[in-house]
DOZA-777424 format. One line per field, with one value per residue (C-alpha): residue in three letters; x, y, z. Coordinates in Angstrom, 2 decimals. Layout:
REM DOZA-777424
code <- ALA / ...
X <- X / ...
Y <- Y / ...
Z <- Z / ...
***
This chain:
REM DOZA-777424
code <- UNK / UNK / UNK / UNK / UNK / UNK / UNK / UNK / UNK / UNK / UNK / UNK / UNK / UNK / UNK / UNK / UNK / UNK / UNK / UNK / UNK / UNK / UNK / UNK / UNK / UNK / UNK / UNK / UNK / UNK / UNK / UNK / UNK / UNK / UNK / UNK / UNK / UNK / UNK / UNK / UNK / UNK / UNK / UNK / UNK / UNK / UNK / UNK / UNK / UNK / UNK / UNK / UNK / UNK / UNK / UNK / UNK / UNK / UNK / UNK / UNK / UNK / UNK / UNK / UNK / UNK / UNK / UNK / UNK / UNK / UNK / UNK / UNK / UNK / UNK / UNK / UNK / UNK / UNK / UNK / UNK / UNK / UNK / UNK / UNK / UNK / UNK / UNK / UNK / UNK / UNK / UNK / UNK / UNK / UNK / UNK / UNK / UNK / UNK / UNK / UNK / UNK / UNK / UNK / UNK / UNK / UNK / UNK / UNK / UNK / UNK / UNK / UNK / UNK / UNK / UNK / UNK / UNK / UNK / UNK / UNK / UNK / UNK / UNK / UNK / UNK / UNK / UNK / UNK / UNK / UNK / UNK / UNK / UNK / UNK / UNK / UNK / UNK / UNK / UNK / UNK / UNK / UNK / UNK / UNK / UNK / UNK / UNK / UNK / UNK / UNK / UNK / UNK / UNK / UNK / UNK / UNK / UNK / UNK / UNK / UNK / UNK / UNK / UNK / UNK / UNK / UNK / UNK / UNK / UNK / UNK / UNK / UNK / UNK / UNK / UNK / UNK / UNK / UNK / UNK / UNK / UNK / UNK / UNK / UNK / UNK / UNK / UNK / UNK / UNK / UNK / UNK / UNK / UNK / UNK / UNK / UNK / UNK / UNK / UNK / UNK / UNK / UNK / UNK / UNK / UNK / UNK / UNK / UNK / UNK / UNK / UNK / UNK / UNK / UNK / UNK / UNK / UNK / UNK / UNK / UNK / UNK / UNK / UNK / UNK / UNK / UNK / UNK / UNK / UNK / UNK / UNK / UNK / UNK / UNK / UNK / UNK / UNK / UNK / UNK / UNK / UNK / UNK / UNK / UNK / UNK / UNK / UNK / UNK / UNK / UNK / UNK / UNK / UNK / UNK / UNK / UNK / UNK / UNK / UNK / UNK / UNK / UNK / UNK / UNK / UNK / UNK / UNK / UNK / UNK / UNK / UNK / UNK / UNK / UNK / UNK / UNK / UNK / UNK / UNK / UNK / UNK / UNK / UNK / UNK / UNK / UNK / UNK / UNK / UNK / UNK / UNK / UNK / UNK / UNK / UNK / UNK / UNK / UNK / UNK / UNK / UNK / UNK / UNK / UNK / UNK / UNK / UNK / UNK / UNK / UNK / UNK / UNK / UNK / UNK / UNK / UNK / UNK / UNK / UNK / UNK / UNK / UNK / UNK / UNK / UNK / UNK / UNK / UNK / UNK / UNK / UNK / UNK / UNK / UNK / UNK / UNK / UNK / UNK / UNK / UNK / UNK / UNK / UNK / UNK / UNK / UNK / UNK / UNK / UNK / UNK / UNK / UNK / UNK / UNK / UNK / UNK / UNK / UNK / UNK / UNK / UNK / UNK / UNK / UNK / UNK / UNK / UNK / UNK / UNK / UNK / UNK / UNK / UNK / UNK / UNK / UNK / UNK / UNK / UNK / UNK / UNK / UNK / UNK / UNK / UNK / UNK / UNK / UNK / UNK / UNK / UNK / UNK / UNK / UNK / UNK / UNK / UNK / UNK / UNK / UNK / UNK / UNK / UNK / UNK / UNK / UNK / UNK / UNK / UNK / UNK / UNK
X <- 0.00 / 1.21 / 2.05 / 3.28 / 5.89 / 4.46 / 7.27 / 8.62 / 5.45 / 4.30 / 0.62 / -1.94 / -5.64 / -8.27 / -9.90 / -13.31 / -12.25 / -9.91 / -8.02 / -4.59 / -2.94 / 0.03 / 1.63 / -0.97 / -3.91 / -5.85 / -5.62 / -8.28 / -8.92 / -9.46 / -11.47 / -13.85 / -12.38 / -15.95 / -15.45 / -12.31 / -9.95 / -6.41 / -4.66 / -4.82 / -3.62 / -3.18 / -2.60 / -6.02 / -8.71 / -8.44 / -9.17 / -12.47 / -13.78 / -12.51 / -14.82 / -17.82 / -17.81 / -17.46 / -20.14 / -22.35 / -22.13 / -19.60 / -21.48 / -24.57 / -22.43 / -21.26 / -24.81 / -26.02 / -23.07 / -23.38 / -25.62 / -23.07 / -20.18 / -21.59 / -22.65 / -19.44 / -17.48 / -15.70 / -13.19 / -12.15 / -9.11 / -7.99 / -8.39 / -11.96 / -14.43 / -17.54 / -20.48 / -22.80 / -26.74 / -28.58 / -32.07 / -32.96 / -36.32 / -36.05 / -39.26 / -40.81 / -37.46 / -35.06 / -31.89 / -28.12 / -25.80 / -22.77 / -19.19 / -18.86 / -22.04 / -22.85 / -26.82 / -27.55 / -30.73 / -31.64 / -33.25 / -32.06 / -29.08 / -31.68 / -34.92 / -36.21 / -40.27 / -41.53 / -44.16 / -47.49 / -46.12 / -42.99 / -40.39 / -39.62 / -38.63 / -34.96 / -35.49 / -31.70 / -30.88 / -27.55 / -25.70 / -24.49 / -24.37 / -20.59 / -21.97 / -24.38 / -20.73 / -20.30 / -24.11 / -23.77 / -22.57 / -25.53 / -27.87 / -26.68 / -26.53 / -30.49 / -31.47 / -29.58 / -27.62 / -24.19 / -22.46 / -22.25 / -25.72 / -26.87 / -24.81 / -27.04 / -29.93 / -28.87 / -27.63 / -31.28 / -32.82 / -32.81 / -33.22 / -33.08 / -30.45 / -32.08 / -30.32 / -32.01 / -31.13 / -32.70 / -35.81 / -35.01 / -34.24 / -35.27 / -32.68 / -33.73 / -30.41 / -30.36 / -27.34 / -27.25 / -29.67 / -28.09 / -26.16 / -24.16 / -23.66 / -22.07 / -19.80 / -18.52 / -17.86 / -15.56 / -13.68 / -13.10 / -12.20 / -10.04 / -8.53 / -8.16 / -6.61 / -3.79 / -2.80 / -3.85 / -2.53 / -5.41 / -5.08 / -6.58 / -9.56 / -10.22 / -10.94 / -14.07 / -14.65 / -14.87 / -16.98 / -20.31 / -19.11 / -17.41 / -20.53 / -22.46 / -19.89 / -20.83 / -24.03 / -25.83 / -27.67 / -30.48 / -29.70 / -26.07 / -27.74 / -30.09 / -27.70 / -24.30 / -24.61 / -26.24 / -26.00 / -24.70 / -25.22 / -22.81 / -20.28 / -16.34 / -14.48 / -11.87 / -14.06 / -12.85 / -9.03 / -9.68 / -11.89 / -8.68 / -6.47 / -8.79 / -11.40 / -15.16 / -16.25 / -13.78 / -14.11 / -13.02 / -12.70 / -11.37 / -10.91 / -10.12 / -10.21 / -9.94 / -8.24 / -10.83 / -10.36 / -13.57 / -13.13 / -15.65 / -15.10 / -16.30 / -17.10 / -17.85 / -18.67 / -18.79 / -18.72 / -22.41 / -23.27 / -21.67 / -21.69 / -20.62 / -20.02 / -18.93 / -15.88 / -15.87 / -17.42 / -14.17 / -10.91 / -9.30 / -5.80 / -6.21 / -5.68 / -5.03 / -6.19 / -5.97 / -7.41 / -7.26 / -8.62 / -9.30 / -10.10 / -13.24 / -12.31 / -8.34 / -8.27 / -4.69 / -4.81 / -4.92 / -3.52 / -3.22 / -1.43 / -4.08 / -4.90 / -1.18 / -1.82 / -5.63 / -7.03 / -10.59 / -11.53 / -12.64 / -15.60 / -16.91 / -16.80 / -18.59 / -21.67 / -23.27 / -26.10 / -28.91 / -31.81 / -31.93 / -33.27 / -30.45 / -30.92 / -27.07 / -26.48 / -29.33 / -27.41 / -24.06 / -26.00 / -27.27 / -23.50 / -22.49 / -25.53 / -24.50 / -20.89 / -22.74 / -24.49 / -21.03 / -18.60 / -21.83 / -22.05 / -18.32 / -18.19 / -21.45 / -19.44 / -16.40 / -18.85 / -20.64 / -16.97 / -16.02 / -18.99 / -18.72 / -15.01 / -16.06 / -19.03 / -16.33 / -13.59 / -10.92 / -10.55 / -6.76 / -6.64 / -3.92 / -5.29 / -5.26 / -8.18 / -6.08 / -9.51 / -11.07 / -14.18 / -14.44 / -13.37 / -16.13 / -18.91 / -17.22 / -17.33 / -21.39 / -22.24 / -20.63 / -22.35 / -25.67 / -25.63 / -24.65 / -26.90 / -30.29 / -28.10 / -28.38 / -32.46 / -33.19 / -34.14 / -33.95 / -30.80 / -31.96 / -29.72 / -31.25 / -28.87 / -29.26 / -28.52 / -25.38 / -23.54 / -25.12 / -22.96 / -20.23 / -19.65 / -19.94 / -17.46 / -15.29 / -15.73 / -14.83 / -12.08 / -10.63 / -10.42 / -9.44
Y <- 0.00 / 3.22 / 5.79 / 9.18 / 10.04 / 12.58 / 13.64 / 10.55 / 8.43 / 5.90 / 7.15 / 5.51 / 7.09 / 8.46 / 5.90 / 7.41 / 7.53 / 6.87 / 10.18 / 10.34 / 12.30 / 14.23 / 17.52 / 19.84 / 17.24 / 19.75 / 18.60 / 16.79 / 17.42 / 14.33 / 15.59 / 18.30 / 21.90 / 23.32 / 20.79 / 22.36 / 19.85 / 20.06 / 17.25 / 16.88 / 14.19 / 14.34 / 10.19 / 9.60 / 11.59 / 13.47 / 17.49 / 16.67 / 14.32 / 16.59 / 19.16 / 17.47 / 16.24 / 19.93 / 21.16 / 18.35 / 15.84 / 18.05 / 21.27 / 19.30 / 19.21 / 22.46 / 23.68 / 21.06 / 22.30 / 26.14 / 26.98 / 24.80 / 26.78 / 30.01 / 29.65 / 27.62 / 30.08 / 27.12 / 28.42 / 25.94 / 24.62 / 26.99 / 29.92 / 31.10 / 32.46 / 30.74 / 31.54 / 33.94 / 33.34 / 35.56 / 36.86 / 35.01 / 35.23 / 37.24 / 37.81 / 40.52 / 41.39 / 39.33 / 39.28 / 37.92 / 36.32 / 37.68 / 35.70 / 36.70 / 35.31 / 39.06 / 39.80 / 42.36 / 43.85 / 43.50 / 47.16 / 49.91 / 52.20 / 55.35 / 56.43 / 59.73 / 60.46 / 63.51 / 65.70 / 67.05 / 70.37 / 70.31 / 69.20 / 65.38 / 62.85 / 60.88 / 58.10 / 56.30 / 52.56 / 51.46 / 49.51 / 52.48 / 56.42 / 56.55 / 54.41 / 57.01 / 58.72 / 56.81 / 57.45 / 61.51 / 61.67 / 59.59 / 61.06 / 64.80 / 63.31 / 62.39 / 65.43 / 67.52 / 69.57 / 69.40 / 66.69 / 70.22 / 71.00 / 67.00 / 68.02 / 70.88 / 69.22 / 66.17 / 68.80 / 70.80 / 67.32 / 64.66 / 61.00 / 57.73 / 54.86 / 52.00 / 48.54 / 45.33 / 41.41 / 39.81 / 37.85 / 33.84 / 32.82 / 29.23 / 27.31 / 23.65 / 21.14 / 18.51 / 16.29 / 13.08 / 11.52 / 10.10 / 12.52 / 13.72 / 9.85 / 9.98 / 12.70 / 10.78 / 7.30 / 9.38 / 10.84 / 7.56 / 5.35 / 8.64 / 7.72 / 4.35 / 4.61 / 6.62 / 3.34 / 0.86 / 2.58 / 3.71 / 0.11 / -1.42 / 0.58 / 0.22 / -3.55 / -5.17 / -5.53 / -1.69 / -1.26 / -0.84 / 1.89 / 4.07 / 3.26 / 4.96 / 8.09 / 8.97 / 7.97 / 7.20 / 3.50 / 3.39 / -0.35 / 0.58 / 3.49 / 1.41 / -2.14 / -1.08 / 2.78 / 3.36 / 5.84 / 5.10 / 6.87 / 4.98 / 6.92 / 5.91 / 3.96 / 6.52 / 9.54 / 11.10 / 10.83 / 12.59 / 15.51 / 15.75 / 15.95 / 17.29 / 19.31 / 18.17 / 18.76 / 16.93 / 15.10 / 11.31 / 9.25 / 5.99 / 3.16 / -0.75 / -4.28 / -7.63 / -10.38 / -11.76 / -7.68 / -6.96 / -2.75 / -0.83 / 3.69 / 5.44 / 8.65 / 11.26 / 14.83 / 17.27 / 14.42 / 14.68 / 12.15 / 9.21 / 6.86 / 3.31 / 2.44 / -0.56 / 0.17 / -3.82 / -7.02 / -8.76 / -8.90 / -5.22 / -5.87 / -7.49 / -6.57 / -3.07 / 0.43 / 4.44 / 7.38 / 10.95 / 13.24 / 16.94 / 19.96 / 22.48 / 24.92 / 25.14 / 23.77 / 23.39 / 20.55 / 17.40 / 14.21 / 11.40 / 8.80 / 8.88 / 5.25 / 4.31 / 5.67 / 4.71 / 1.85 / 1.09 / -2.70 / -3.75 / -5.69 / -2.26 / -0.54 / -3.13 / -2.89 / 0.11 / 1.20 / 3.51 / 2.60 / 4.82 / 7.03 / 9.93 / 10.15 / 10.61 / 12.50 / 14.96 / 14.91 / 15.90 / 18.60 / 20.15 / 20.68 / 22.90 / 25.07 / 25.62 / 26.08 / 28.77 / 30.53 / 30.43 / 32.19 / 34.07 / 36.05 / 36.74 / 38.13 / 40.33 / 41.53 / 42.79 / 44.18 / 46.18 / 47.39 / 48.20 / 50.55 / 52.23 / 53.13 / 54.30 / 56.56 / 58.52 / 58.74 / 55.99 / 53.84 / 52.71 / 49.16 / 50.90 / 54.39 / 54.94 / 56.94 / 59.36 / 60.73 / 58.64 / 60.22 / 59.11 / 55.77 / 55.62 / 56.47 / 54.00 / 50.74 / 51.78 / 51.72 / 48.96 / 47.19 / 48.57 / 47.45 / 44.50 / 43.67 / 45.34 / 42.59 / 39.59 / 39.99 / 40.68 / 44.29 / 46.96 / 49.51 / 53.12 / 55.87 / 59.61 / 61.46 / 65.35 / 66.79 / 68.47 / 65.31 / 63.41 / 66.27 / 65.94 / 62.03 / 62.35 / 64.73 / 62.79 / 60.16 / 62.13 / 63.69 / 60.03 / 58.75 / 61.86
Z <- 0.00 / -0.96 / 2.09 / 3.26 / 5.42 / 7.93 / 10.19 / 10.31 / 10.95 / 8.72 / 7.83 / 5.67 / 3.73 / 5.62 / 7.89 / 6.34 / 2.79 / 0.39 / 0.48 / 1.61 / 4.26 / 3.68 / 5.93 / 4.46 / 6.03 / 8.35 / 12.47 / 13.81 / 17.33 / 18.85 / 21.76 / 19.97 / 20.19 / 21.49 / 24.45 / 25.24 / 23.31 / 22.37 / 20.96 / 17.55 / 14.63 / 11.24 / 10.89 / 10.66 / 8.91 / 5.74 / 5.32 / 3.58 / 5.86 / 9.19 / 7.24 / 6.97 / 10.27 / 11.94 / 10.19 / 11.27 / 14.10 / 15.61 / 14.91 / 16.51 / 19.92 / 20.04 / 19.89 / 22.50 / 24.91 / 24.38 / 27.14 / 29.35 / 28.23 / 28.47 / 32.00 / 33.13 / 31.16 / 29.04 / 26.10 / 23.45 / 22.54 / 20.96 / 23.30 / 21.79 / 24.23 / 25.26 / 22.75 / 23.05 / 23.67 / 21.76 / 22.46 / 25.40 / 27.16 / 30.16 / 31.62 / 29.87 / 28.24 / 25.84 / 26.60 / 25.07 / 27.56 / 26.07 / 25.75 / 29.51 / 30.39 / 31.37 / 30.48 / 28.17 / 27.10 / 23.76 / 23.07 / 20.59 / 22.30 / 21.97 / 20.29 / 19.24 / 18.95 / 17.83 / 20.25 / 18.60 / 21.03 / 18.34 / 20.94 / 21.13 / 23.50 / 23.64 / 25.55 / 26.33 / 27.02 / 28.17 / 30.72 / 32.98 / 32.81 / 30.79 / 27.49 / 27.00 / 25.55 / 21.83 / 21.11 / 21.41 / 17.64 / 15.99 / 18.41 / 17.34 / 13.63 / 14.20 / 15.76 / 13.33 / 15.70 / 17.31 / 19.80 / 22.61 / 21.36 / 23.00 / 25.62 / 26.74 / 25.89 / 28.47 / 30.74 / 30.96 / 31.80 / 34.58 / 34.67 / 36.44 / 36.04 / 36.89 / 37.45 / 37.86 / 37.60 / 34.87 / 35.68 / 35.62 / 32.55 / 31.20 / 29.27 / 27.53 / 27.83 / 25.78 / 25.45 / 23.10 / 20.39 / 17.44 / 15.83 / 18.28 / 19.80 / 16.10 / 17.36 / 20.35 / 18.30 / 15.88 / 18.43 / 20.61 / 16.60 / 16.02 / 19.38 / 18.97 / 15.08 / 16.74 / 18.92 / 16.65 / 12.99 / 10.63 / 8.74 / 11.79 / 12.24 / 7.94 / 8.42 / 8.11 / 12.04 / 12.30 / 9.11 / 11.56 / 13.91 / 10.45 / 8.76 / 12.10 / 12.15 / 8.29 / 7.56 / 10.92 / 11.74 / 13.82 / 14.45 / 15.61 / 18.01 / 19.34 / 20.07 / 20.23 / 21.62 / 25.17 / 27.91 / 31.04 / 33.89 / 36.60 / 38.51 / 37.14 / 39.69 / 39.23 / 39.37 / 42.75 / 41.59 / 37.82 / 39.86 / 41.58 / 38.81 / 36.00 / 37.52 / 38.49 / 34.66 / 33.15 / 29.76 / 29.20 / 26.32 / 27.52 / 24.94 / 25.69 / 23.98 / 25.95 / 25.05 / 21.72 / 20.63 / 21.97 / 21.60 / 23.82 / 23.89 / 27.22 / 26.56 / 29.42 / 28.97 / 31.48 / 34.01 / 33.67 / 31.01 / 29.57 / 26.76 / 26.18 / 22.22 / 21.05 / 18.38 / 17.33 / 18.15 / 18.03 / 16.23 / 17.23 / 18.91 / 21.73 / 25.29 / 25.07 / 26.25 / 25.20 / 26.99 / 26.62 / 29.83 / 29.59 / 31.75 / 30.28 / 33.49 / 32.54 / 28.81 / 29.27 / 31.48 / 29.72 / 29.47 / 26.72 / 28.72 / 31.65 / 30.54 / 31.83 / 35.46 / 35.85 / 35.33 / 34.32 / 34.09 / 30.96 / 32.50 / 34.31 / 31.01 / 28.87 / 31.59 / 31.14 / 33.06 / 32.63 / 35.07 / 37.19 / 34.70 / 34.63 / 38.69 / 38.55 / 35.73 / 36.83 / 40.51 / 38.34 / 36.45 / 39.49 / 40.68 / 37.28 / 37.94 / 41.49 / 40.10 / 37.67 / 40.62 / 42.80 / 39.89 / 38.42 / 41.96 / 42.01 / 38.44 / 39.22 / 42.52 / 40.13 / 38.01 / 39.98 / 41.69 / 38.19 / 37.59 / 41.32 / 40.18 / 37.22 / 38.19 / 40.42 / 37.40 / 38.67 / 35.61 / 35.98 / 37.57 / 40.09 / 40.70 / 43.95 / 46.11 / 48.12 / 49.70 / 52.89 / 52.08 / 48.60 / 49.85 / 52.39 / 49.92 / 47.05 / 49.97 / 51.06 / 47.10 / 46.55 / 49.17 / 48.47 / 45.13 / 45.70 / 48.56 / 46.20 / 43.25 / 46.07 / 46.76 / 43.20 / 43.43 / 41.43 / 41.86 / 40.61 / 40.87 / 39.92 / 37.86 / 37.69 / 34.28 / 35.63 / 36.85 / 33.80 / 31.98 / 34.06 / 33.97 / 29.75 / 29.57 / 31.81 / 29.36 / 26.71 / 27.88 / 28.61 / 25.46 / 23.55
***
């Protein structure tokens, strides 16, 4: 069979296809980059194939894990933020969780309506007093008149900045069904090929599970694809070492090749997917371990320093009807509520700095006074955050001025 040298490994075609790889073959990350995955190979699966997949089993668990990741504040991979939820009932209001996971009302910046008197009203909608600053130019654009003109005008006037937490907002998780099962299978074979060699995982004995990754089979999702719900015997030491949301894709064959994947994500839901029936190489084991919270902390030789039996993973068990997994879910949301709180504290700190003009990170307060009335704020607001009420703050037209033009001034 005709191969490629790729630095210095012996690689053979696409374990999908026919195509071969070479050193321009694009990476395939083993673990998917959405769930925070780094290690990559180029030994296995062609650019085309690695294509097709991302835009559609994988795609299919990136959108199943995005509410996850936005509220756990999971980056990829690669470094890219969590995604963004757009338009998000809120309540009355409809909201987007942004990258942050910081709410944001979805409302135009400003409006103008005319009066039947001749004047008009400007009605302005932003996250604190000091972003009222970039809108002065369109607002002076719409009311045909200068940016000090708007400034008079806002000066002449008074009005109330009012802060409140969003009312709770209802999110639908969903994790599994067939397509992204699909997802899971590819990434334990991919995981596999790179112990085995690619020729392994192209015989006949794998044709069923390939057959599942490209084109789906309800007969493989249904006989050799299940959930399982049990705890891993190892579960306490990978918290330990990997965080308590870590991912797992744990692959091992007995001794008639028997090849069985356990895939965990999140350490809130698991699958058990038989790779091959029999004839893989015998008696041997793979695992790559990774850590959503700190993507940087992975391992692919995990399977050397735990052991899972290959009896416990070829028993999976779902009747307790997600019990377990819904016990595991409950823990990320109180994880969410615990780092939410502490990011809304910083928040509101930043704001409180703001509103008095201290923007450096290390500009000091030289005035006890100011430093008195900064700490009460700051644990006002916080405190009116904490019970869910409303923060409003009445802003006289001549410190509305004032905090613009400080603004301004800033970033001229």
């Amino acid at each position: 069979m005709q191969a490629h040298q790729l630095r210095g490994e012996q690689v053979a075609k696409c374990i999908f296809c026919d195509n071969e790889l070479t050193e321009d073959t694009k990476p395939e990350h083993i673990l998917l980059n959405a769930l925070g995955g780094r290690k990559t190979t180029r030994r296995v699966d062609c650019s085309m194939c690695n294509g097709k997949f991302g835009s559609t089993i994988d795609n299919e668990v990136g959108k199943q894990v995005a509410v996850l990741r936005n509220m756990l504040q999971l980056d990829s991979g690669t470094g890219g933020e969590p995604p963004m939820l757009r338009k998000i009932q809120s309540g009355g209001d409809v909201i987007n969780l942004m990258n942050d996971g910081t709410p944001e009302l979805v409302a135009k910046p400003f409006s103008i309506r005319k009066l039947e008197s001749g004047g008009f009203e400007l009605l302005i909608t932003t996250k604190s007093v000091e972003e009222i600053a970039p809108y002065v130019p369109h607002i002076a654009a719409q009311l045909r008149c200068t940016e000090e003109q708007v400034f008079q005008i806002l000066k002449s006037t008074a009005g109330s900045y009012v802060e409140r937490r969003p009312e709770t907002v209802h999110h639908a998780l969903g994790f599994g069904g067939p397509i992204p099962v699909r997802s899971a299978a590819k990434s334990a074979l991919v995981l596999w090929a790179t112990l085995t060699g690619s020729d392994e995982v192209k015989l006949p004995q794998y044709d069923d599970v390939r057959r599942f990754i490209t084109d789906g089979d309800e007969a493989f999702n249904l006989t050799r694809a299940h959930l399982d719900s049990r705890y891993l015997p190892e579960a306490t030491e990978l918290v330990r070492r990997f965080g308590k949301f870590f991912n797992l894709i744990y692959v091992r064959s007995n001794e008639s090749g028997r090849v069985v994947a356990h895939f965990t994500l999140y350490n809130v839901i698991s699958w058990h997917i038989v790779l091959a029936e029999t004839g893989g190489t015998p008696n041997a084991r793979i695992a790559l371990v990774s850590n959503p919270l700190e993507p940087a902390e992975w391992s692919d030789t995990i399977a050397d320093e735990v052991e899972i039996d290959f009896a416990w993973l070829d028993s999976p068990d779902y009747t307790d009807e997600l019990k377990r997994a819904r016990e595991r879910l409950e823990g990320a949301l109180r994880h969410h509520v615990e780092t939410q709180r502490e990011r809304e504290l910083n928040r509101i700190i930043d704001a409180v700095f703001t509103k008095r003009g201290i923007v450096g990170e290390h500009e000091l307060v030289k005035d006890p006074r100011v430093w008195q009335v900064i700490i009460a704020e700051i644990g006002h607001r916080f405190a009116l955050h904490a019970l869910g009420l409303p923060y409003v703050e009445t802003v006289s037209g001549e410190e509305l001025l004032a905090r613009l033009r400080a603004v301004r001034d800033k970033s001229a």
